[in-house]
N, C-alpha and C positions, 0 to 999 in steps of 0.2 A: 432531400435530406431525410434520412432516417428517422421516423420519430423517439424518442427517446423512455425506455420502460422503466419502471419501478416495480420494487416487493415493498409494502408493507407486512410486518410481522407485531402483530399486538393478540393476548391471549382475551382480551376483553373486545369481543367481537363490536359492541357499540363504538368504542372510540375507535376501531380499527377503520367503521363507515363512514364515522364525521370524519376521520382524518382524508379519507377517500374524498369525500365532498368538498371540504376546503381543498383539496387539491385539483381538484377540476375545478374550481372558481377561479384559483390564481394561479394555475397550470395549464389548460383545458388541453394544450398538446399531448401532454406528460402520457402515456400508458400503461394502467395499471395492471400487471400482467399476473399478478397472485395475492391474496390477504391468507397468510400463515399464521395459525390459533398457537402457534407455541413454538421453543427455539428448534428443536428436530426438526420440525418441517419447514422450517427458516431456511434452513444450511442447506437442506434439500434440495428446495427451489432455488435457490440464490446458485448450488451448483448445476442444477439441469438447464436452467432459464436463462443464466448470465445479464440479470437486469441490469442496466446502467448504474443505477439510485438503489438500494433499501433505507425502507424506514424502519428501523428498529427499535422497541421496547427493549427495556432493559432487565427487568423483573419479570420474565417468561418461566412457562415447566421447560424440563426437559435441557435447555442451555439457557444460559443467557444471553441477552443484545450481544456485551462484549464477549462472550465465545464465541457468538457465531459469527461476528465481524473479523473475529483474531484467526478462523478457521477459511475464514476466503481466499479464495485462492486466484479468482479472476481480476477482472478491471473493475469491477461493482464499488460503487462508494458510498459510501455510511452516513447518515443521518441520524443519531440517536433521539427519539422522542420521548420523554419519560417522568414521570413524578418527582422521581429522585434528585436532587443533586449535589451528592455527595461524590458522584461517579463522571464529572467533571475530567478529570485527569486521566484518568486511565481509558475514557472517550478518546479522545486528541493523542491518547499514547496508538491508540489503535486507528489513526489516522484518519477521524469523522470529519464529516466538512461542517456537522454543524451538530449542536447538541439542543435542544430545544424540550420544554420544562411545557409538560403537561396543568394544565388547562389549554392547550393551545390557540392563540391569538392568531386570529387572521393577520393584522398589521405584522408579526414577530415569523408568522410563516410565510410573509409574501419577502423577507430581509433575507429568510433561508434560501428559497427559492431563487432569489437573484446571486448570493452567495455559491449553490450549487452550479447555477449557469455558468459562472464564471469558472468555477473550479474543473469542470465537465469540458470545457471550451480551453483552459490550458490542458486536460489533458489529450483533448485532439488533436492541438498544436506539436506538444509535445511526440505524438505517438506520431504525428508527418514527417518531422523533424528524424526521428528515430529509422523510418522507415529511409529517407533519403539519403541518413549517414549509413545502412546497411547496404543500402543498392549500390552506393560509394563502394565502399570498401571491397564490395563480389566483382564491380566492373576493374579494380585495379587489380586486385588478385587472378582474376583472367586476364588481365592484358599481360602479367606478370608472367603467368604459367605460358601465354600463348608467342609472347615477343620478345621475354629474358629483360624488358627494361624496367618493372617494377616488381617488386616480392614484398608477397603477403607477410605481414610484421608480425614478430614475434609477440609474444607478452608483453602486456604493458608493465612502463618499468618506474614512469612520472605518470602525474596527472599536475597539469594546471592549473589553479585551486586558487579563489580570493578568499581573503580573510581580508573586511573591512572595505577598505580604497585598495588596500594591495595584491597585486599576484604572484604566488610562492609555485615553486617549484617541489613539489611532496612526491618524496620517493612512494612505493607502494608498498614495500618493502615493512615502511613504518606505519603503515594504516591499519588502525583495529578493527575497522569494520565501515563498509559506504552505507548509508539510510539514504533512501528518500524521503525526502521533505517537499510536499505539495510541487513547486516546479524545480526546484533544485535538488540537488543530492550532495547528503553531507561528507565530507571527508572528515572520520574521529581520526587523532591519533593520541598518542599519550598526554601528548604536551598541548594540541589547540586542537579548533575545529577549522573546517575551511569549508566552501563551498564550492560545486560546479554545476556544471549545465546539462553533462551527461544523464539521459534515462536512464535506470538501475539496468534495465534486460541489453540495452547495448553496453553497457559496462560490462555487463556477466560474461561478453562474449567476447570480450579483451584484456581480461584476465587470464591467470593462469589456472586452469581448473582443478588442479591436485593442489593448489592453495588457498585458492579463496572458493567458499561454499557461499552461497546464497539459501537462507536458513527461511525465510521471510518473503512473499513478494517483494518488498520493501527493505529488505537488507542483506547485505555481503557481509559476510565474515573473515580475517584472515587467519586461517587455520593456527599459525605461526605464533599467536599472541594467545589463542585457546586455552582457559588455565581449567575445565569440564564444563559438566554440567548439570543442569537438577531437575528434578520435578517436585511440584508444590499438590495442595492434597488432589486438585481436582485432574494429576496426572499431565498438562502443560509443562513441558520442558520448555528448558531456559538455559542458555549458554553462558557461562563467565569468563569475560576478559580480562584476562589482565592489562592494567594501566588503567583500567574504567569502573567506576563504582557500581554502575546499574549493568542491571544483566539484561541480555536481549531474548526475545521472546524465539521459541521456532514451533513454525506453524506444522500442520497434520503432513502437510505433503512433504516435508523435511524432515519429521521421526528417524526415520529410518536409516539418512546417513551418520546417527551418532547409535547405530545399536553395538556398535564393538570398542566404545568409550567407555 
């Protein structure tokens, strides 16, 4: 097995060492692959490197934690460490596995650490899972093209979706947008939420692509409900839906398909 890398990014080079140390205490596999003095050099590493893990400070020069968490663009998952905690929510909005409040506690870092395991370990499952519904779908699609007895399907037109004990039947048609949520992906629409089991990247690729965008590692949009969108002072664009109160965020790598909005 692969061993598994981290970034830590703290501008305060002593607590970036101790954090180091407790983590090869109750880590000792873990691989520390970079300690970044400020958030530019966070976002950096975290896109040349593609660590597994970052630990990120939240009060850095240059970006902060949650920019450079909201600016990722790979598999890397977030650990916020921080003094703060007022920044609580908008941590978990940017999909941290764990937020954890400087003095740092051995006992409270070994709780994270078995939390990340866990978190890291569905997302390997997940991504086997993903990879065996794709190698599906190419072997029918060739048997299709090569023997006439099955064809590659159109756009998806349902999705499956529980809400509670029950399974509904949700056109796509009415959905404002799918999020990932840790192992599941949520289905918004105007009226409820629902959930399924699809990964967001196999979803994206059974969709219809001239209607639903994927703005977010983390989220689809459906072009269809789009009422614009904004940026706020630090230039962060944000999409607004109609039917939905909160706006959804869109990351760097997605700029660019709202410049004729």
């Amino acid at each position: 097995m692969t061993a598994l890398t981290a970034l830590i990014a703290d501008d305060e080079p002593h607590l970036a060492r101790a954090l180091a140390a407790q983590l090869a205490t109750v880590w000792p596999e873990l691989e520390i692959v970079h300690v970044a003095r400020h958030g530019i050099e966070a976002a950096e590493r975290i896109a040349a490197l593609q660590p597994d893990l970052a630990f990120l400070d939240i009060q850095m020069p240059g970006l902060t934690g949650l920019e450079v968490a909201e600016g990722i663009e790979g598999a890397t998952r977030v650990v916020f460490v921080t003094a703060y905690d007022q920044y609580a929510v908008q941590a978990f909005e940017r999909e941290a596995i764990d937020y954890v409040l400087k003095p740092v506690e051995a006992e409270r870092l070994g709780r994270t650490v078995e939390r990340v395991r866990r978190a890291l370990a569905r997302r390997d499952e997940d991504t086997a899972a993903g990879i065996d519904a794709r190698l599906l779908s190419a072997l029918r699609a060739l048997h299709g093209t090569a023997g006439g007895e099955l064809k590659p399907a159109g756009p998806l037109r349902w999705v499956r979706a529980t809400q509670g004990d029950l399974m509904h039947q949700v056109p796509v048609d009415e959905v404002l947008f799918f999020r990932a949520d840790d192992k599941y992906t949520c289905v918004q629409t105007a009226t409820a939420e629902y959930l399924i089991r699809t990964p967001i990247q196999e979803l994206a690729a059974q969709l219809d692509g001239e209607r639903f965008w994927q703005v977010h590692r983390s989220t689809i949009v459906n072009l269809d409900h789009v009422a614009g969108t904004r940026r706020d002072e630090l230039s962060r664009l944000f999409v607004r839906v109609r039917g939905h109160a909160n706006e959804l965020p869109v990351s760097r790598a997605y700029v660019h398909l709202f410049k004729a909005m």
